[in-house]
C-alpha positions in Angstrom: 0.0 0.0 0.0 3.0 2.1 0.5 4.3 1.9 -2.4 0.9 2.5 -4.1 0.5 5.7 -2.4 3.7 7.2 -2.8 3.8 6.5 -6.4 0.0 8.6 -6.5 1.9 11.3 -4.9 4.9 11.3 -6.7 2.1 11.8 -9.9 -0.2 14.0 -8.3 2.3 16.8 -7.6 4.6 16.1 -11.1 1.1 16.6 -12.8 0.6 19.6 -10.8 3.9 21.1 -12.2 5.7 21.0 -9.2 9.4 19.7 -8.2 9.4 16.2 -7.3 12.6 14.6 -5.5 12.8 10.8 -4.0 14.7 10.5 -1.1 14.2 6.9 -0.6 11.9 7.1 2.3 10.1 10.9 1.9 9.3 12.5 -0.9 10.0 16.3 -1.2 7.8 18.7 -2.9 8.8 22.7 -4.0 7.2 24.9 -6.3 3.7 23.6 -5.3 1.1 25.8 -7.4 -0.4 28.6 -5.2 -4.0 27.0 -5.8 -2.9 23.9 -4.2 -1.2 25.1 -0.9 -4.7 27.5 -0.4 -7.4 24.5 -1.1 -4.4 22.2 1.5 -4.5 25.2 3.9 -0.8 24.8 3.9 2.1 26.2 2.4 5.3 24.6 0.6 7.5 23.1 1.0 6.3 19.5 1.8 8.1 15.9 3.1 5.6 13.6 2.6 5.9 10.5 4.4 4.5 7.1 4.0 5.5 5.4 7.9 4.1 6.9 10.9 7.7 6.7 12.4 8.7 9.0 9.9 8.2 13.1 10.9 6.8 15.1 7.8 3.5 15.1 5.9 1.8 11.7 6.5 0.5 10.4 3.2 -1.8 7.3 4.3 -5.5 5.8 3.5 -6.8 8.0 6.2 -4.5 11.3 6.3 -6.1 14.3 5.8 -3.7 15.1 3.0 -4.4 12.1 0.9 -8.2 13.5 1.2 -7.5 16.6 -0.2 -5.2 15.2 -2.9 -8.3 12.9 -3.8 -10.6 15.9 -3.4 -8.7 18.4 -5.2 -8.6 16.0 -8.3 -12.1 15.6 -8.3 -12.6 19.3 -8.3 -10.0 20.2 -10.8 -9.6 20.2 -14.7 -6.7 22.9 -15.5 -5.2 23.3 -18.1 -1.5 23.5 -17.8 0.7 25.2 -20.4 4.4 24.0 -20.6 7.3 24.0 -23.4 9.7 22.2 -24.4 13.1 23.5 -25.3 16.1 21.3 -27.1 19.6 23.0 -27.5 20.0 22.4 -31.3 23.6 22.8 -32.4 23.3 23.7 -36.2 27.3 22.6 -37.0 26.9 19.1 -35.5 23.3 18.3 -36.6 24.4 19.2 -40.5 27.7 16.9 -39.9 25.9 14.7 -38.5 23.5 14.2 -41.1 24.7 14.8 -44.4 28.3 13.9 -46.5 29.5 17.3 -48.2 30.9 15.3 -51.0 32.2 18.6 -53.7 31.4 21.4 -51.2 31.7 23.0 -47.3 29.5 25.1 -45.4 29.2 28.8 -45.1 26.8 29.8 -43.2 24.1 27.7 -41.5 21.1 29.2 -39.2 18.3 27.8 -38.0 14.5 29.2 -37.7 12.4 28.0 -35.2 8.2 27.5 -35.5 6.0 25.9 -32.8 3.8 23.0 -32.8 1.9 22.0 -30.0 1.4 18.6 -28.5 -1.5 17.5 -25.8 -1.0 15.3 -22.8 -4.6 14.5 -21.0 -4.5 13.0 -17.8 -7.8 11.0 -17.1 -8.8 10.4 -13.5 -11.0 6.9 -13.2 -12.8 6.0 -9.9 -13.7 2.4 -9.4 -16.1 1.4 -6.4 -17.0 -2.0 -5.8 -17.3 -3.8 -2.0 -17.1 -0.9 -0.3 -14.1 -0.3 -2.0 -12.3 2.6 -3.5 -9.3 2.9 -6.4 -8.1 5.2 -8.1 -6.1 5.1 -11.8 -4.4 7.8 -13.8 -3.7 7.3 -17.2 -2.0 9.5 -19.2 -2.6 10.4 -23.2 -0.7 12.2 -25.5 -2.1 13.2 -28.8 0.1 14.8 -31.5 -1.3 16.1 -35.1 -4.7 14.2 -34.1 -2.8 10.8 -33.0 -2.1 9.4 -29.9 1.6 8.9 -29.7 4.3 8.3 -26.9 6.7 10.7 -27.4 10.3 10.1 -26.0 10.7 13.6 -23.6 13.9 12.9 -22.1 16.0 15.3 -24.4 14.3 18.0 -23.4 13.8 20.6 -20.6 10.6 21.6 -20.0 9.8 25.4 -18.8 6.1 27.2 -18.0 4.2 29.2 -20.6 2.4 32.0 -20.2 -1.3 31.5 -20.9 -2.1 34.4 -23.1 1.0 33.4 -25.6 -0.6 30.5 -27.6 -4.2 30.1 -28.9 -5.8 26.5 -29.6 -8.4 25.8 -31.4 -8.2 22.3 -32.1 -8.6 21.1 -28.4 -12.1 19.9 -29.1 -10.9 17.1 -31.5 -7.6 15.9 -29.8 -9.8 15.4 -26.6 -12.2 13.5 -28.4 -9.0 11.2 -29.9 -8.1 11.2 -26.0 -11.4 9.9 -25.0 -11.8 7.1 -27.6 -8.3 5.9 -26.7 -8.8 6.0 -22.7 -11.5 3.4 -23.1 -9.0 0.8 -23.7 -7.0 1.3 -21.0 -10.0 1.2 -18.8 -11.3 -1.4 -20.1 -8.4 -3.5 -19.4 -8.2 -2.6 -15.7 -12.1 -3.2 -15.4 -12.0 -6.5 -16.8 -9.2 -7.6 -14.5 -11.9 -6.3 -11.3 -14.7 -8.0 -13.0 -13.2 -11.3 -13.4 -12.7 -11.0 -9.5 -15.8 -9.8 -8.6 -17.4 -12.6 -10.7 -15.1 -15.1 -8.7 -16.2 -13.6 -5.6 -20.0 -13.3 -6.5 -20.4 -16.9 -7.7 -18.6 -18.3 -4.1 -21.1 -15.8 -2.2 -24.3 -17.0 -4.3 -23.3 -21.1 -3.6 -23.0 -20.6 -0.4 -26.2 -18.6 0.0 -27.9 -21.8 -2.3 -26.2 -24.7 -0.1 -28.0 -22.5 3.0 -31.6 -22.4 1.6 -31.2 -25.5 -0.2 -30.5 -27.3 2.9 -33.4 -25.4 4.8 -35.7 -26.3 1.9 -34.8 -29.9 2.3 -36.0 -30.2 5.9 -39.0 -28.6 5.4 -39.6 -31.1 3.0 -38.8 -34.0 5.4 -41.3 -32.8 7.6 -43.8 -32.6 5.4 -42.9 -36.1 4.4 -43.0 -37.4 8.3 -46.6 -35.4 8.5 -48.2 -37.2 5.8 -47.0 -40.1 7.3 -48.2 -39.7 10.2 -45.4 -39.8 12.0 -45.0 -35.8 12.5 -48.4 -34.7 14.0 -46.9 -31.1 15.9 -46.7 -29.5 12.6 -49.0 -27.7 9.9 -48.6 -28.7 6.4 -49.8 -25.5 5.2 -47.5 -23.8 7.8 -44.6 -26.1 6.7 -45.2 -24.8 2.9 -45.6 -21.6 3.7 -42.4 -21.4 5.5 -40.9 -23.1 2.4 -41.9 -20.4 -0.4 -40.4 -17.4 2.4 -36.8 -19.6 2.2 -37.0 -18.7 -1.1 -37.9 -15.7 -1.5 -35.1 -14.9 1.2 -32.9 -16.8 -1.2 -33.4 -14.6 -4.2 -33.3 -11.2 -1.8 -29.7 -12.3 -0.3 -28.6 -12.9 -4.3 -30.1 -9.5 -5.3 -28.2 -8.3 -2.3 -24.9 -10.0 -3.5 -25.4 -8.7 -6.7 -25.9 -5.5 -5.5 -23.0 -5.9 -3.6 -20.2 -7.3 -6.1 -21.6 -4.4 -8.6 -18.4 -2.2 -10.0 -19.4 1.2 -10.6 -16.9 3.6 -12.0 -16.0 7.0 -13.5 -14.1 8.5 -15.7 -12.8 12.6 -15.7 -10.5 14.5 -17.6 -8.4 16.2 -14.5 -5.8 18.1 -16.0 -5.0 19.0 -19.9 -1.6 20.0 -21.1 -0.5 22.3 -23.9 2.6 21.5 -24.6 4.7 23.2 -26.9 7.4 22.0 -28.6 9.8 23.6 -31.4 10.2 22.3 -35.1 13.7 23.8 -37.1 14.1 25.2 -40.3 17.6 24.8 -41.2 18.8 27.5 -43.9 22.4 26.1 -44.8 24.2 28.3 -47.6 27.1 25.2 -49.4 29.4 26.6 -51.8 31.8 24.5 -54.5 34.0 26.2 -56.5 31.9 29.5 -57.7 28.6 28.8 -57.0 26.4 28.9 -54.0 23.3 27.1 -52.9 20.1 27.5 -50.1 18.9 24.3 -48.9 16.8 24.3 -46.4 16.2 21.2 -44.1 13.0 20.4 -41.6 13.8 19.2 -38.1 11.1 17.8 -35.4 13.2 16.5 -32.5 10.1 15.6 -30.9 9.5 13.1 -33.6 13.4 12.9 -34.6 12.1 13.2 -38.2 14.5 15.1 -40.4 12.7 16.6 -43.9 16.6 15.8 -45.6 16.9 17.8 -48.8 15.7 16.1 -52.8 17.7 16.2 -55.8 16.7 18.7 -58.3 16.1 16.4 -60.8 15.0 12.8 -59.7 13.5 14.2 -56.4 14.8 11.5 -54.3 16.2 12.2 -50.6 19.7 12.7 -50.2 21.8 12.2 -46.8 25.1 13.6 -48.9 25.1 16.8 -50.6 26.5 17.3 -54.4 26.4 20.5 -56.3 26.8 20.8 -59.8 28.4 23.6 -61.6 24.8 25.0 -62.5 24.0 25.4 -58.8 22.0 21.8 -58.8 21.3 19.5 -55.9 22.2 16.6 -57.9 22.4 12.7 -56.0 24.8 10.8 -57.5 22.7 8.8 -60.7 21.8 12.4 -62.0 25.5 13.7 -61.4 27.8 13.8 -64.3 30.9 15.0 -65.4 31.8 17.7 -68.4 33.6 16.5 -70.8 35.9 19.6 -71.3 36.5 20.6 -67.9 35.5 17.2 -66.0 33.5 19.5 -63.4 30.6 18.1 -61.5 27.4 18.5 -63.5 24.6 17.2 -64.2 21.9 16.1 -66.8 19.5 19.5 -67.1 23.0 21.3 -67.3 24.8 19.2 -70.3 22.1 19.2 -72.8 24.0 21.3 -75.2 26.8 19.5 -77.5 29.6 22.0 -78.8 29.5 22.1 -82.5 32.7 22.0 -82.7 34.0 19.1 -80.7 30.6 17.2 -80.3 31.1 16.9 -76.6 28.8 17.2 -73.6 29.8 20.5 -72.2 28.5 22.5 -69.2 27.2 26.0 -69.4 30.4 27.5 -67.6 32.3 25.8 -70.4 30.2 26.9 -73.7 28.6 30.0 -75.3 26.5 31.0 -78.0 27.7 33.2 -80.9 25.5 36.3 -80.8 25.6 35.8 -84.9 25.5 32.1 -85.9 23.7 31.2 -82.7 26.2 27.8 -82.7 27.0 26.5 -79.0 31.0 26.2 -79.1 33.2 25.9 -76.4 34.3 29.1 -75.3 38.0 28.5 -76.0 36.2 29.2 -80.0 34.9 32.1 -79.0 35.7 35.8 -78.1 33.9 38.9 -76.4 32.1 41.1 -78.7 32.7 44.8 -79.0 30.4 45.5 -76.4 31.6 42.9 -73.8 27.9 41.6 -73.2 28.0 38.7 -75.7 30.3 36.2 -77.3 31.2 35.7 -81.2 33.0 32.3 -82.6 36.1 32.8 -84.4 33.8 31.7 -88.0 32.0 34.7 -87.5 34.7 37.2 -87.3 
């Protein structure tokens, strides 16, 4: 039972946002909400204690503070607003993810938006043989799903109310709701099957009773129509035999009554959390050109949105740039076949007319007269400097 109950407490005051440390044999409690320590009548901090022998805040099945922890649940249904915050370091996440294969990085920042997470802590009361138990489940539902999210690499800070504004509440809780069934349902079954255990040994032993009753009655009967029994009435004899049972079917209605499990389920506490998604901006230069790719983050999932190649749209984990400023992965690379530069497919279409060889765009020109695509080693700046004339069309 001790163990029970300090595990309640442990999750009564982490769900009330508080600080929670385990000495081994108390538990001590800071930064207890205001709203709390006035409905206690007591201020922070607390030592809760599970043994009598123990000086501090006595936390047993009929303490006055295990009352109001009980009674404050049932009165509550807060929402609490928290955030989550993850030191992202921008250098190591981009080594750590991608191979820079023809290029390095010069500058990388990161952009931060927020999405927003809810945990639902559901409170259900089960009553059966003048019997009381209490269960606390926890939900989290993420983009309308229920998920278990992995929370450890994060800290967690308070939010103020007025920052944030949800309007999809309605429909996670629902998701909430539907889920919590099946993990009431499990603990209810486990009750029943006991209660059904204890009901049928209750109702044998009620039937042995009355059967037993109803059976001398009936030898009595038997010894006054023989003759042999002359002190009693027949008529009194039955009479007493129909009130057996109909006491037999009250004490099973009674049992019935009895074994019934009655419970409750109540949302006691909702939590916002909110949790940050990156937008990596990484600028990656090779030789004269520079390109922007920009790569999603969720460390709450750990889902990383890795950059697609330009051309086949496939994911890449290693970054390749062609001379035309390109994501390229490594089928749609290729090389020019003047100056053997990373290229790639959109970016050799043109064949010099000279040397009928795939050339890149850095490496060919068009003559402003002819309009032939020659390498530019056939080629020479017009009068004006803006265009290019072959060396047949001087």
């Amino acid at each position: 039972m001790d163990n029970q109950l300090k595990a309640f407490s442990l999750q009564f005051f982490r769900e009330l946002g508080a600080s929670v440390s385990d000495s081994g044999d108390y538990l001590e409690v800071k930064d207890v909400p205001p709203k709390f320590q006035k409905f206690y009548g007591k201020n922070e901090p607390y030592k809760l204690v599970f043994d009598k022998s123990i000086s501090g805040e006595l936390v047993a099945p009929e303490s006055y503070l295990l009352k109001m922890m009980r009674a404050y649940l049932d009165n509550s249904g807060d929402a609490v607003l928290t955030s989550l915050n993850y030191k992202l370091h921008v250098d190591s996440f981009i080594k750590d993810n991608l191979k820079l294969l023809n290029c390095s990085v010069v500058k990388a920042t990161a952009n931060t938006t927020h999405n927003f997470m809810f945990k639902f802590t559901f409170q259900t009361t089960y009553k059966y043989l003048n019997e009381e138990e209490k269960l606390i489940n926890e939900l989290y539902v993420d983009e309308g799903l229920v998920v278990n999210p992995d929370l450890s690499k994060f800290t967690v800070s308070n939010t103020n109310k007025k920052d944030i504004e949800i309007t999809e509440l309605r429909d996670y809780y629902s998701t909430a709701k539907e889920n919590i069934k099946g993990l009431v349902n499990e603990r209810t079954s486990k009750i029943a099957s006991v209660l059904d255990v204890s009901l049928s040994k209750e109702i044998n032993r009620i039937n042995i009773y009355h059967d037993q009753q109803v059976k001398e009655i009936d030898e009595q009967i038997a010894k006054v129509n023989a003759g042999s029994l002359k002190s009693k009435d027949p008529i009194e004899l039955e009479r007493q035999k129909i009130q057996f049972v109909a006491e037999r079917d009250l004490f099973v209605q009674n049992e019935q009554k009895k074994h019934a499990l009655r419970l409750n389920t109540k949302l006691i506490t909702t939590t916002i959390i909110d949790y940050p998604v990156y937008s990596i901006e990484t600028f990656f230069k090779s030789e004269n050109v520079t390109r922007l790719v920009v790569i999603k983050f969720d460390p709450l999932k750990n889902k990383i949105d890795l950059p697609l190649c330009d051309l086949c749209k496939n994911s890449l984990n290693e970054i390749i740039i062609c001379n035309g400023n390109h994501l390229v992965c490594r089928n749609c690379g290729a090389r020019c076949e003047d100056c053997n530069q990373i290229s790639c497919e959109t970016c050799l279409r043109n064949i010099c007319s000279v040397t009928k060889r795939k050339i890149c765009r850095q490496c060919g020109r068009v003559c402003v007269k002819c309009k032939a695509f020659k390498n530019k080693r056939f080629m020479d700046a017009d009068a004006g400097g803006r265009g290019f004339i072959c060396k047949n069309c001087y």
